[in-house]
PDB file with one MODEL, atoms N, CA, C and O in Angstrom:
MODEL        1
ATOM      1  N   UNK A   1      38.940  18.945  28.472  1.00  0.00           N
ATOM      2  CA  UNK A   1      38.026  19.318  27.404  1.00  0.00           C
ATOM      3  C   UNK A   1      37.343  18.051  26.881  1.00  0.00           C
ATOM      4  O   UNK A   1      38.064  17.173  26.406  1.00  0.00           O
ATOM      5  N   UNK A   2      36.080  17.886  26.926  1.00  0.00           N
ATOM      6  CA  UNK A   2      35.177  17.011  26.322  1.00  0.00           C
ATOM      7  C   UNK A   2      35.083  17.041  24.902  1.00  0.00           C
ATOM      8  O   UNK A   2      34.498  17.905  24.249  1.00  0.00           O
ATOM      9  N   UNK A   3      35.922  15.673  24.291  1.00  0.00           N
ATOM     10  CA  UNK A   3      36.010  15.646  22.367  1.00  0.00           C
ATOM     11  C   UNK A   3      34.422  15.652  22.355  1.00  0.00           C
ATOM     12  O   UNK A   3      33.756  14.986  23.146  1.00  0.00           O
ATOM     13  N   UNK A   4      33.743  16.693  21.113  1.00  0.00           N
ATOM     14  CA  UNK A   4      31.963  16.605  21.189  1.00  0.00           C
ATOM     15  C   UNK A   4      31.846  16.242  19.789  1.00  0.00           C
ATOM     16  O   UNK A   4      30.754  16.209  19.223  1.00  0.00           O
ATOM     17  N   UNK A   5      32.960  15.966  19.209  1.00  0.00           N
ATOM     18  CA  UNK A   5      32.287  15.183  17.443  1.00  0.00           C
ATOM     19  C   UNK A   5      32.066  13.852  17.463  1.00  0.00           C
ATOM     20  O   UNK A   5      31.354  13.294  16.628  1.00  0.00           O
ATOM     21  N   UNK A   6      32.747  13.164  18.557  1.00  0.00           N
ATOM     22  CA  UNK A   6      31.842  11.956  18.560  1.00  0.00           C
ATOM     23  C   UNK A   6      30.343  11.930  19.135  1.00  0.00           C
ATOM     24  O   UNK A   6      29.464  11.134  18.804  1.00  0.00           O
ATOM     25  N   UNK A   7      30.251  12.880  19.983  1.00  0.00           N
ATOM     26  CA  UNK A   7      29.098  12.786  20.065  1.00  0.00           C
ATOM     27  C   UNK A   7      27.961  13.547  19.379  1.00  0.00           C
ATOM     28  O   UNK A   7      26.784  13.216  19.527  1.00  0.00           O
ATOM     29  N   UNK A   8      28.309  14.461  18.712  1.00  0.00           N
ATOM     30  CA  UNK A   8      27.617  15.295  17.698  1.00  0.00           C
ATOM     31  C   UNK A   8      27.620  14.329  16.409  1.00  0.00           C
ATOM     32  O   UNK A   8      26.821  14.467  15.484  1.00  0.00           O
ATOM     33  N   UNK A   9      28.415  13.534  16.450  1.00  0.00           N
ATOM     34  CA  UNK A   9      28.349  12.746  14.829  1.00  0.00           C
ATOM     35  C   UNK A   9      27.177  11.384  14.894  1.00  0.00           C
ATOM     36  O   UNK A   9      26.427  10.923  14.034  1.00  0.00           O
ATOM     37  N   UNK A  10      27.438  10.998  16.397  1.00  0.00           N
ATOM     38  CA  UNK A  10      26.317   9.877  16.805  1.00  0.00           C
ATOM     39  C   UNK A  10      24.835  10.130  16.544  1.00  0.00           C
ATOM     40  O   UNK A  10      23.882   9.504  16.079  1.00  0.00           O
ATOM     41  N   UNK A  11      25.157  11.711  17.215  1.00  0.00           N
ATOM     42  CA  UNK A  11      23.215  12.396  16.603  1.00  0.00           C
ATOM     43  C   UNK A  11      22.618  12.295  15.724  1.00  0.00           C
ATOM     44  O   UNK A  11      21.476  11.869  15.546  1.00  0.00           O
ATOM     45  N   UNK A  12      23.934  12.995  14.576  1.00  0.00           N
ATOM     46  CA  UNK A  12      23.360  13.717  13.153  1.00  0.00           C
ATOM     47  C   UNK A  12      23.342  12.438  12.233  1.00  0.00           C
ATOM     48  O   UNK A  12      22.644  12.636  11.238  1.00  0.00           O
ATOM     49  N   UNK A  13      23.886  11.234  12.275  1.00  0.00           N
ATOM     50  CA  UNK A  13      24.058  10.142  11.374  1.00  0.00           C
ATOM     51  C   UNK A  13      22.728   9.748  11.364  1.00  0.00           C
ATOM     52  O   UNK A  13      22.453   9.490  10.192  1.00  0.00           O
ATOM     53  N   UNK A  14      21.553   9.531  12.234  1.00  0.00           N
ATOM     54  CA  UNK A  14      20.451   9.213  12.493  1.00  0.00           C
ATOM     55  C   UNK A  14      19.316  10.107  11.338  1.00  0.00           C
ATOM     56  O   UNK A  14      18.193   9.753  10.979  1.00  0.00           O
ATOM     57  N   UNK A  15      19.856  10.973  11.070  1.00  0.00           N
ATOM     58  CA  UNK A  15      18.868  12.138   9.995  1.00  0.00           C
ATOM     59  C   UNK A  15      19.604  12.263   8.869  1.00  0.00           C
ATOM     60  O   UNK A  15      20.827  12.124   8.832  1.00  0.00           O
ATOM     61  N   UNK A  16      18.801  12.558   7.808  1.00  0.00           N
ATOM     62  CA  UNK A  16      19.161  12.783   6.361  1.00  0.00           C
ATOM     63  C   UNK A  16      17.990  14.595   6.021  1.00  0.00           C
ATOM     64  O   UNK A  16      17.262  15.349   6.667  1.00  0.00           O
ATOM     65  N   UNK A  17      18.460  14.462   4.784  1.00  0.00           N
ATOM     66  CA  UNK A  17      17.903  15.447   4.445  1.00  0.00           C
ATOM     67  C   UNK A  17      16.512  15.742   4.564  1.00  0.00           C
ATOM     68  O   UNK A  17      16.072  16.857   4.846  1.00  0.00           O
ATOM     69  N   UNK A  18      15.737  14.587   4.312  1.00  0.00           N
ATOM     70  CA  UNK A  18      14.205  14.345   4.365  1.00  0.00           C
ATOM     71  C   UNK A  18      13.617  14.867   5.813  1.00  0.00           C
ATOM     72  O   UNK A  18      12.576  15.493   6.011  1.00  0.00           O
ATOM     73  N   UNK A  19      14.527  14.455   6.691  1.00  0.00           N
ATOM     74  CA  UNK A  19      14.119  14.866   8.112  1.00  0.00           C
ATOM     75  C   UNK A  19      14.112  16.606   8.579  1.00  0.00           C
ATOM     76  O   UNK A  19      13.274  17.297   9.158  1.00  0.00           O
ATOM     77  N   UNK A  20      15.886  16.982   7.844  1.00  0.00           N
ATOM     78  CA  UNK A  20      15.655  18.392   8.235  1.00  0.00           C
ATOM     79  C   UNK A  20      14.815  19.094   7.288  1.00  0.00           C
ATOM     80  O   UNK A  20      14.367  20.120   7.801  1.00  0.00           O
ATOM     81  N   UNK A  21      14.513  18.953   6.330  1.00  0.00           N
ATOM     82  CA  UNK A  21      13.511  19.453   5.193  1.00  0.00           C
ATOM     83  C   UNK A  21      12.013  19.424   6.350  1.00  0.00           C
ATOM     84  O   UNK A  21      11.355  20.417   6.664  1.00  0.00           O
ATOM     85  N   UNK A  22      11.787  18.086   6.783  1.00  0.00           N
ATOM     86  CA  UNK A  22      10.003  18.480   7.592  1.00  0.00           C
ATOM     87  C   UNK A  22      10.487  19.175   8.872  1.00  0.00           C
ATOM     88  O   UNK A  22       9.744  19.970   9.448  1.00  0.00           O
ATOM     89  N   UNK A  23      11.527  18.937   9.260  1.00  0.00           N
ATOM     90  CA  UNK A  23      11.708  19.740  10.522  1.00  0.00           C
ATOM     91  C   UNK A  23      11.166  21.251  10.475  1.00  0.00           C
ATOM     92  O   UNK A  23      10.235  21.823  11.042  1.00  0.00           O
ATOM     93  N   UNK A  24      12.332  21.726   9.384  1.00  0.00           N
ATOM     94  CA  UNK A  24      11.885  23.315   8.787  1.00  0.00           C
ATOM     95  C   UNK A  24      10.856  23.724   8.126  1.00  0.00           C
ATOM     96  O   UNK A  24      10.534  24.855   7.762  1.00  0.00           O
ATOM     97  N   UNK A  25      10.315  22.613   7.985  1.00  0.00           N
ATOM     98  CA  UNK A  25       8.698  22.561   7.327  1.00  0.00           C
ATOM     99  C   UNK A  25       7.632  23.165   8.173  1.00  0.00           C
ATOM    100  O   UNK A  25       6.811  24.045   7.914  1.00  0.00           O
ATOM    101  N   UNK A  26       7.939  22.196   9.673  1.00  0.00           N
ATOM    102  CA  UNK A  26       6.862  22.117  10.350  1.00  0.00           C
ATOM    103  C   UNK A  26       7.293  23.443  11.473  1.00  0.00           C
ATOM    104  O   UNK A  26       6.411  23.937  12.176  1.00  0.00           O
ATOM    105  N   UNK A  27       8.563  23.878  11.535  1.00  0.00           N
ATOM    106  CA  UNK A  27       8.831  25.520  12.203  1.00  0.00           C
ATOM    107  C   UNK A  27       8.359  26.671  11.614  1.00  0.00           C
ATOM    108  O   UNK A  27       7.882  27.732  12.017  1.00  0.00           O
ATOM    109  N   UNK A  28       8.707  26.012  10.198  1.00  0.00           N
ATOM    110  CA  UNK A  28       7.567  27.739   9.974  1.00  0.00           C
ATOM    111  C   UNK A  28       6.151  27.809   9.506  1.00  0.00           C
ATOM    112  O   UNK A  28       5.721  28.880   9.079  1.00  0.00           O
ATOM    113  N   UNK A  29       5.358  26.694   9.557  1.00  0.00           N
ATOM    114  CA  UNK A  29       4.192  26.586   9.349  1.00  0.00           C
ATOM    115  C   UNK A  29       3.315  27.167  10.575  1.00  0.00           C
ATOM    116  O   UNK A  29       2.293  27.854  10.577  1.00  0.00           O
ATOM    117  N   UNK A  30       4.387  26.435  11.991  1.00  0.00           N
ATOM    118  CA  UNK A  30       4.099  26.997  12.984  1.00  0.00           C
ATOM    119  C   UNK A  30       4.316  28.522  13.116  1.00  0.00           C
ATOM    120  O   UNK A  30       3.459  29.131  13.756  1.00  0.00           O
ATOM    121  N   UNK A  31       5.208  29.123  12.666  1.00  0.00           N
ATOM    122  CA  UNK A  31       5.819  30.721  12.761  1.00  0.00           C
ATOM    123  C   UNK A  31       4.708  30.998  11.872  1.00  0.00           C
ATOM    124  O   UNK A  31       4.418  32.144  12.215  1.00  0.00           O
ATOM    125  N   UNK A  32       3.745  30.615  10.767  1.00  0.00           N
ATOM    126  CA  UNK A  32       3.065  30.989  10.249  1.00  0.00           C
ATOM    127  C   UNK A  32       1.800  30.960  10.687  1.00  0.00           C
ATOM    128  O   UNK A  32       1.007  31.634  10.030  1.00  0.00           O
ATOM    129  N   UNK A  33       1.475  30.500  11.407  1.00  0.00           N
ATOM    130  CA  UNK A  33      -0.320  30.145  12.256  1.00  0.00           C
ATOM    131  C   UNK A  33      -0.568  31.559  12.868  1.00  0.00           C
ATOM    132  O   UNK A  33      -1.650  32.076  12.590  1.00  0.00           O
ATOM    133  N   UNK A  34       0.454  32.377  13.812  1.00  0.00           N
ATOM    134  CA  UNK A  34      -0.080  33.380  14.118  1.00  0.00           C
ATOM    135  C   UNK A  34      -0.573  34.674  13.510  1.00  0.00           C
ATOM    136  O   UNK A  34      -1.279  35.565  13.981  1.00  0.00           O
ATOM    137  N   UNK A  35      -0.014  34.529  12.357  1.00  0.00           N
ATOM    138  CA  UNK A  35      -0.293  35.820  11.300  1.00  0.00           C
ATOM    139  C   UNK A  35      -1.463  35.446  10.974  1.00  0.00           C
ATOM    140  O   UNK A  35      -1.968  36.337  10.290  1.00  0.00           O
ATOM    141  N   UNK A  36      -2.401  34.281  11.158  1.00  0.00           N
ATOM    142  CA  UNK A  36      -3.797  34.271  10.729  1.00  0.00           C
ATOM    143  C   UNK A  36      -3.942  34.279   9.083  1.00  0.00           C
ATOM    144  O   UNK A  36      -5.101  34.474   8.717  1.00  0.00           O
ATOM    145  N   UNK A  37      -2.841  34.080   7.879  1.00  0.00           N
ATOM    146  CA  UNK A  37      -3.356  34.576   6.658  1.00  0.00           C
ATOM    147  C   UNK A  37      -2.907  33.407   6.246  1.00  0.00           C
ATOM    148  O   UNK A  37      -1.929  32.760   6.620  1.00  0.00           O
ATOM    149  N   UNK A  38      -3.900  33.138   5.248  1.00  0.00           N
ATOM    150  CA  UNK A  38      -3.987  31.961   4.111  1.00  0.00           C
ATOM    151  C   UNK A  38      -3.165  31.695   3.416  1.00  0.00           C
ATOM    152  O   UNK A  38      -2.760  30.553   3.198  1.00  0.00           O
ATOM    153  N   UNK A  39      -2.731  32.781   2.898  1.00  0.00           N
ATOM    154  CA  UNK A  39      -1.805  33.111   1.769  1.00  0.00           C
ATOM    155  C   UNK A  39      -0.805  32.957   2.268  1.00  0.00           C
ATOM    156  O   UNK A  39      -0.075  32.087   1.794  1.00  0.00           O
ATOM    157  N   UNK A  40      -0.518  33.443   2.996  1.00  0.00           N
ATOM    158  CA  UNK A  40       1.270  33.100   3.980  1.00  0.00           C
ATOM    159  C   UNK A  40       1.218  31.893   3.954  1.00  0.00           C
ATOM    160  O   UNK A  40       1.989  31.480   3.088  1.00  0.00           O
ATOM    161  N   UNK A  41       0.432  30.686   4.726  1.00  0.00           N
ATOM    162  CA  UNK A  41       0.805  29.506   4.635  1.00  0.00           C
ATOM    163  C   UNK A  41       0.294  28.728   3.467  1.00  0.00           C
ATOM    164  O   UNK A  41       0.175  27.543   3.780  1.00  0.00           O
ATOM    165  N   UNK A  42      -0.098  29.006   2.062  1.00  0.00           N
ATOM    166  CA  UNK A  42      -0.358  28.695   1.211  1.00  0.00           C
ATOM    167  C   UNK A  42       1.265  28.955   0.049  1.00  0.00           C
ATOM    168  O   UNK A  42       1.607  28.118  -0.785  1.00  0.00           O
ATOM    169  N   UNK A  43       1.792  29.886   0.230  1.00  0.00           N
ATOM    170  CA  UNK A  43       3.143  30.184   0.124  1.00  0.00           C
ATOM    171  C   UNK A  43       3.789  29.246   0.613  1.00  0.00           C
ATOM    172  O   UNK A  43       4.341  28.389  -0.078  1.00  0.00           O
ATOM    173  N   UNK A  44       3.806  29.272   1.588  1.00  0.00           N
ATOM    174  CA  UNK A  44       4.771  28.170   2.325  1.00  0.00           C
ATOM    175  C   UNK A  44       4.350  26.929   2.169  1.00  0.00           C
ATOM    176  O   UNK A  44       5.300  26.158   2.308  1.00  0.00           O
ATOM    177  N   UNK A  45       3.341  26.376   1.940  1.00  0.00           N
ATOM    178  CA  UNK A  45       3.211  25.300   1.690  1.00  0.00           C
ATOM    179  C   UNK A  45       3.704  24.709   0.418  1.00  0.00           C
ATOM    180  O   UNK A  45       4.079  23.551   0.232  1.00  0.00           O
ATOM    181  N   UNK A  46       3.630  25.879  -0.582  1.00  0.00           N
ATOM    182  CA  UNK A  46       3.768  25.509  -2.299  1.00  0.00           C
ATOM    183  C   UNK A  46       5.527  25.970  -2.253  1.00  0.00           C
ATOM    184  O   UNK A  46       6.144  25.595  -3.250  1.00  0.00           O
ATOM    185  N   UNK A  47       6.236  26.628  -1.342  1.00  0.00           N
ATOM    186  CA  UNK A  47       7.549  26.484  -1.626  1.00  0.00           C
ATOM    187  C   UNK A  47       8.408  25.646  -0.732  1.00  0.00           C
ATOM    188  O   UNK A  47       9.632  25.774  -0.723  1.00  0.00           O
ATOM    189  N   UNK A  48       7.749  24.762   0.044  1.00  0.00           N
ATOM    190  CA  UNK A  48       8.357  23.744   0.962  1.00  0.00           C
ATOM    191  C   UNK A  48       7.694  22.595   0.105  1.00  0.00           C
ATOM    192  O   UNK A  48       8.003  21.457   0.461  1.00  0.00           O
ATOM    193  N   UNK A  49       6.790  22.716  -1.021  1.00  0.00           N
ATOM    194  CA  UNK A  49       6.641  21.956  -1.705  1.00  0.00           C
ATOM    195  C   UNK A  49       7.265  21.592  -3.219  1.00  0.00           C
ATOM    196  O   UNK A  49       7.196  20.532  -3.842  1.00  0.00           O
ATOM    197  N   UNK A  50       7.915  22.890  -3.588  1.00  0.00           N
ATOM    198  CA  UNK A  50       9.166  22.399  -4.501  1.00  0.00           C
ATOM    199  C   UNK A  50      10.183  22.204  -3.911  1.00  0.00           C
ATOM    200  O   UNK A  50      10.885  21.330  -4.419  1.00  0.00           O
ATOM    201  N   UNK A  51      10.717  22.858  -2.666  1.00  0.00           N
ATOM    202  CA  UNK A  51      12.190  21.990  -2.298  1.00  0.00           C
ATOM    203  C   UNK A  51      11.888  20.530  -1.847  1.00  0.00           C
ATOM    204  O   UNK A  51      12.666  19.631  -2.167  1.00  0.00           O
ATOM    205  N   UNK A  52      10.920  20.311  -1.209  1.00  0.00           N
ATOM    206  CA  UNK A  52      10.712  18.788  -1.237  1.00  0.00           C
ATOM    207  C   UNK A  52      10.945  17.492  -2.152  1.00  0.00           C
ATOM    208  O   UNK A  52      11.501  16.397  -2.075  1.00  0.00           O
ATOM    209  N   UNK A  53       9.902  18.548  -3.418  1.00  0.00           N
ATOM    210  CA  UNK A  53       9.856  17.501  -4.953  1.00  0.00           C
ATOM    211  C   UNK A  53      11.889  17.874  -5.887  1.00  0.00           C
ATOM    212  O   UNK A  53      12.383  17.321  -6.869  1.00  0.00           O
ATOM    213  N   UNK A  54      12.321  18.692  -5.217  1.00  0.00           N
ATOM    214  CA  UNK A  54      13.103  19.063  -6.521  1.00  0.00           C
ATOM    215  C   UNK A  54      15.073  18.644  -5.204  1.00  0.00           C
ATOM    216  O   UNK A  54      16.251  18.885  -5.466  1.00  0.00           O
ATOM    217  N   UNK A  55      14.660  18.232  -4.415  1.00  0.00           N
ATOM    218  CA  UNK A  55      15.900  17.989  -3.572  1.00  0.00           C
ATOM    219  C   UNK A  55      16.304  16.699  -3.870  1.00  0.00           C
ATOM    220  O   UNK A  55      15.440  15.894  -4.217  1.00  0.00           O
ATOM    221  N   UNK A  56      17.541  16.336  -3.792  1.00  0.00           N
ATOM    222  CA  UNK A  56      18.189  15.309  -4.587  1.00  0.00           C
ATOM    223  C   UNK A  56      17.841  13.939  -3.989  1.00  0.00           C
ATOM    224  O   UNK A  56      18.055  13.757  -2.790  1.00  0.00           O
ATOM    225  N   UNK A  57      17.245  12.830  -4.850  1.00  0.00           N
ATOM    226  CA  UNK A  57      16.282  11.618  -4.642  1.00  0.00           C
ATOM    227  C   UNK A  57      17.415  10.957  -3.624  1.00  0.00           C
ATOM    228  O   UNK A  57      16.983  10.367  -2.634  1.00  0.00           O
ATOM    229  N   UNK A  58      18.682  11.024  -3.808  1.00  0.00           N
ATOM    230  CA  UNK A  58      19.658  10.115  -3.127  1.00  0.00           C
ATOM    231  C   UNK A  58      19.959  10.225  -1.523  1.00  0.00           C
ATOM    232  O   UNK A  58      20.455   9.523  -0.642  1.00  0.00           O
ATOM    233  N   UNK A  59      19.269  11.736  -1.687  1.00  0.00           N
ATOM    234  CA  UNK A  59      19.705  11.777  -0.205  1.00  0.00           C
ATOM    235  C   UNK A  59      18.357  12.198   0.873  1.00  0.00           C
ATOM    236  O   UNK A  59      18.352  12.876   1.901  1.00  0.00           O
ATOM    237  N   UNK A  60      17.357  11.550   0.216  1.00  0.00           N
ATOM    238  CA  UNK A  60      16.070  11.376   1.282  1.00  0.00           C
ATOM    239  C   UNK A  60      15.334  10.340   0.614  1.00  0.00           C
ATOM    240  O   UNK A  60      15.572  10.170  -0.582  1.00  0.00           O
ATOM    241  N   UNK A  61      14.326   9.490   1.286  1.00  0.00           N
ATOM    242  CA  UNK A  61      13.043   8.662   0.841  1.00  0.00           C
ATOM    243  C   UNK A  61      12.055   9.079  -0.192  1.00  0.00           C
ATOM    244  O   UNK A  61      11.889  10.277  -0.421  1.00  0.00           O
ATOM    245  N   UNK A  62      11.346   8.097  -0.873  1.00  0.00           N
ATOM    246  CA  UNK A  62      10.586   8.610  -2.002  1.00  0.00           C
ATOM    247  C   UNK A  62       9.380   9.183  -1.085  1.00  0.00           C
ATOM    248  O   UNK A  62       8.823  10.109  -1.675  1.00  0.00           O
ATOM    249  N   UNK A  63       8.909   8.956  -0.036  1.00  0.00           N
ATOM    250  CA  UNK A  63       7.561   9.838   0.632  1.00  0.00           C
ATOM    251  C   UNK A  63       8.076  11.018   0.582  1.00  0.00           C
ATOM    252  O   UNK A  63       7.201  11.832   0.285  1.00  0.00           O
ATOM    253  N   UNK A  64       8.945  11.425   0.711  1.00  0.00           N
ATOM    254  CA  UNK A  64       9.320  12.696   1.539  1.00  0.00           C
ATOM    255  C   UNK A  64       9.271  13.765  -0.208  1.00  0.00           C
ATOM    256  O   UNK A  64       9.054  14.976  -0.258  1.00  0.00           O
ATOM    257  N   UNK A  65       9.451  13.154  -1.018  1.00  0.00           N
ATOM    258  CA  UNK A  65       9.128  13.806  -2.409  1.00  0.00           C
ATOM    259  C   UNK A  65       8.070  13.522  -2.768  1.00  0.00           C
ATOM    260  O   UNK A  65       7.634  14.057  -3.787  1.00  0.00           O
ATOM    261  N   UNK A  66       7.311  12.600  -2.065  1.00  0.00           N
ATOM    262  CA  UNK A  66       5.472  12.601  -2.691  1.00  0.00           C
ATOM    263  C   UNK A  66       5.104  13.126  -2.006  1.00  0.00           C
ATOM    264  O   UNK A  66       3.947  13.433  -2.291  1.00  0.00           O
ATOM    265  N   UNK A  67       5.532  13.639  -0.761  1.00  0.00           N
ATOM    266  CA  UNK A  67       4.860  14.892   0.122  1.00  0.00           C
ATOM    267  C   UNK A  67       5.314  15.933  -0.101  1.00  0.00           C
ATOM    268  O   UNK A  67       4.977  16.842   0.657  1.00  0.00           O
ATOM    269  N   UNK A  68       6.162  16.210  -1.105  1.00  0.00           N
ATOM    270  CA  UNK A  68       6.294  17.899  -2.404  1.00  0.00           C
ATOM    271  C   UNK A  68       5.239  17.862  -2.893  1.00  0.00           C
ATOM    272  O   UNK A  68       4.299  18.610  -2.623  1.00  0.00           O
ATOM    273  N   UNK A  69       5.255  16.968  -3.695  1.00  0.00           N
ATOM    274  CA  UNK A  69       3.801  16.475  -4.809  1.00  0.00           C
ATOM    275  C   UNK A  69       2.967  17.205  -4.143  1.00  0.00           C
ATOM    276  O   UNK A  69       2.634  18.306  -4.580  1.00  0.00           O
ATOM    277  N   UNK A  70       2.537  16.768  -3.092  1.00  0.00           N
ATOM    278  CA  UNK A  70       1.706  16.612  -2.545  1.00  0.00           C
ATOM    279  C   UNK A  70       1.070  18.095  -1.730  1.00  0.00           C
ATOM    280  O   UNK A  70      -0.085  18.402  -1.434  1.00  0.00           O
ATOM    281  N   UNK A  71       1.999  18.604  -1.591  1.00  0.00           N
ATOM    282  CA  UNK A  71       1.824  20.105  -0.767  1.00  0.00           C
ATOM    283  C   UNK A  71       2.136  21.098  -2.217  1.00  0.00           C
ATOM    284  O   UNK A  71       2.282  22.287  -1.936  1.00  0.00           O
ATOM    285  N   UNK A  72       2.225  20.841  -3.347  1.00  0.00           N
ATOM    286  CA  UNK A  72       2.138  21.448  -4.885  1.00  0.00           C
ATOM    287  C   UNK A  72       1.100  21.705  -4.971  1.00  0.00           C
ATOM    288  O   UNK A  72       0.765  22.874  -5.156  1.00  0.00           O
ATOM    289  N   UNK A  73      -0.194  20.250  -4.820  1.00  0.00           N
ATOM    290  CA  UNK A  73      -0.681  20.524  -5.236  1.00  0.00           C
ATOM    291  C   UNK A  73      -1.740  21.483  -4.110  1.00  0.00           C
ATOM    292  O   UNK A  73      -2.479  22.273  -4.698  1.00  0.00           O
ATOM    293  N   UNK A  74      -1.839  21.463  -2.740  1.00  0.00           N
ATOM    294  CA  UNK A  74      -2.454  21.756  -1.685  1.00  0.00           C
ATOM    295  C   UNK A  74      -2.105  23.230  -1.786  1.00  0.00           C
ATOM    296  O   UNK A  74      -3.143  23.891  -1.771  1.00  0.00           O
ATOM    297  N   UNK A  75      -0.925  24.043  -1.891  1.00  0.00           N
ATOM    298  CA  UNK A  75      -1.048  25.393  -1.780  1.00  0.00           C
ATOM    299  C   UNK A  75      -1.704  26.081  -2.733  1.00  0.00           C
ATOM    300  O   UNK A  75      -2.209  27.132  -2.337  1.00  0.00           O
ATOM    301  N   UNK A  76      -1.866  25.780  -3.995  1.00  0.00           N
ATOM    302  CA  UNK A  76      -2.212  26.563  -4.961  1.00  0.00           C
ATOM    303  C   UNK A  76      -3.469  26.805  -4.699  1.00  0.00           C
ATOM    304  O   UNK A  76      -3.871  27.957  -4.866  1.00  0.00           O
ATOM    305  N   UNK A  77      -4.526  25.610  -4.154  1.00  0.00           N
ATOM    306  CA  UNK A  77      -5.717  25.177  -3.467  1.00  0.00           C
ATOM    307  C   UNK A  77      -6.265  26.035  -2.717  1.00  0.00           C
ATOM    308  O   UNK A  77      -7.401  26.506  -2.762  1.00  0.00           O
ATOM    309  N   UNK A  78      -5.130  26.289  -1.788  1.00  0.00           N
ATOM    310  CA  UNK A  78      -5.160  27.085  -0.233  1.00  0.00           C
ATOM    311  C   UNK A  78      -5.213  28.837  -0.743  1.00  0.00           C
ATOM    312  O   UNK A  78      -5.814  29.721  -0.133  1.00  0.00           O
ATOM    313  N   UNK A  79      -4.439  29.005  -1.969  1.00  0.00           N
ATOM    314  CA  UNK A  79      -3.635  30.238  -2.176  1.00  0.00           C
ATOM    315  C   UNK A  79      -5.406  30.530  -2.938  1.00  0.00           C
ATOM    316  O   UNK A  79      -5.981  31.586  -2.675  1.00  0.00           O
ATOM    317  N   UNK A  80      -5.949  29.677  -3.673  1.00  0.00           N
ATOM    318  CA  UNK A  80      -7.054  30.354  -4.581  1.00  0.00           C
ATOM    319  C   UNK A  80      -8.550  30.525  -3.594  1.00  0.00           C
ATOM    320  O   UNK A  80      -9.510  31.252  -3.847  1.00  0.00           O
ATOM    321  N   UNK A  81      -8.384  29.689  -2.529  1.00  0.00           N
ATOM    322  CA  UNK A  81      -9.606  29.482  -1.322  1.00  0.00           C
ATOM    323  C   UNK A  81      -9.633  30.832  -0.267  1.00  0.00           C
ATOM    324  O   UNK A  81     -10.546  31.176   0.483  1.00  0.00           O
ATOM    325  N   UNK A  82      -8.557  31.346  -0.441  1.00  0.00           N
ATOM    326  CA  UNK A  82      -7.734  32.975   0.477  1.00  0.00           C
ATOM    327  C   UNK A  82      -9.020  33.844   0.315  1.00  0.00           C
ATOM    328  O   UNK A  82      -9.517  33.840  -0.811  1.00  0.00           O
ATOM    329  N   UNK A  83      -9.422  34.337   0.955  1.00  0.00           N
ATOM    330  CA  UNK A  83      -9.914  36.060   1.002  1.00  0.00           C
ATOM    331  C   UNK A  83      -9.111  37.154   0.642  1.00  0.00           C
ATOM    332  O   UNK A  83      -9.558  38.299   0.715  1.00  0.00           O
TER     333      UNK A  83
ENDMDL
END
């Protein structure tokens, strides 16, 4: 039997929260392109933009919370530009 937590621990030490936060960012933005609607990814943009700004400073980089800021202020934008 192959021990796999050393090698599963070698992976995951390399990423913090900041990383899986855009990871899941950028999966459902994509899961969101085919529905064609504004509003869906205007949603998603403004609630991947408070877990961004509101996830704990210690355990990701300050970009990764100015790119909450930052997609705060872009969905509301997106959400009022909608048809």
């Amino acid at each position: 039997m192959i021990p796999l937590q050393p090698l599963v621990n070698n992976f995951l030490l390399n990423y913090h929260l900041g990383h899986v936060l855009l990871f899941t960012f950028a999966v459902t933005t994509l899961g969101a392109l085919p529905l064609k609607s504004q509003r869906v990814l205007a949603i998603n943009l403004t609630v991947f933009g408070l877990i961004f700004a509101i996830a704990p400073f210690s355990t990701m980089t300050a970009p990764y919370i100015l790119f909450g800021l930052v997609l705060i202020v872009i969905g509301p934008i997106l959400w009022t530009m909608a048809e």
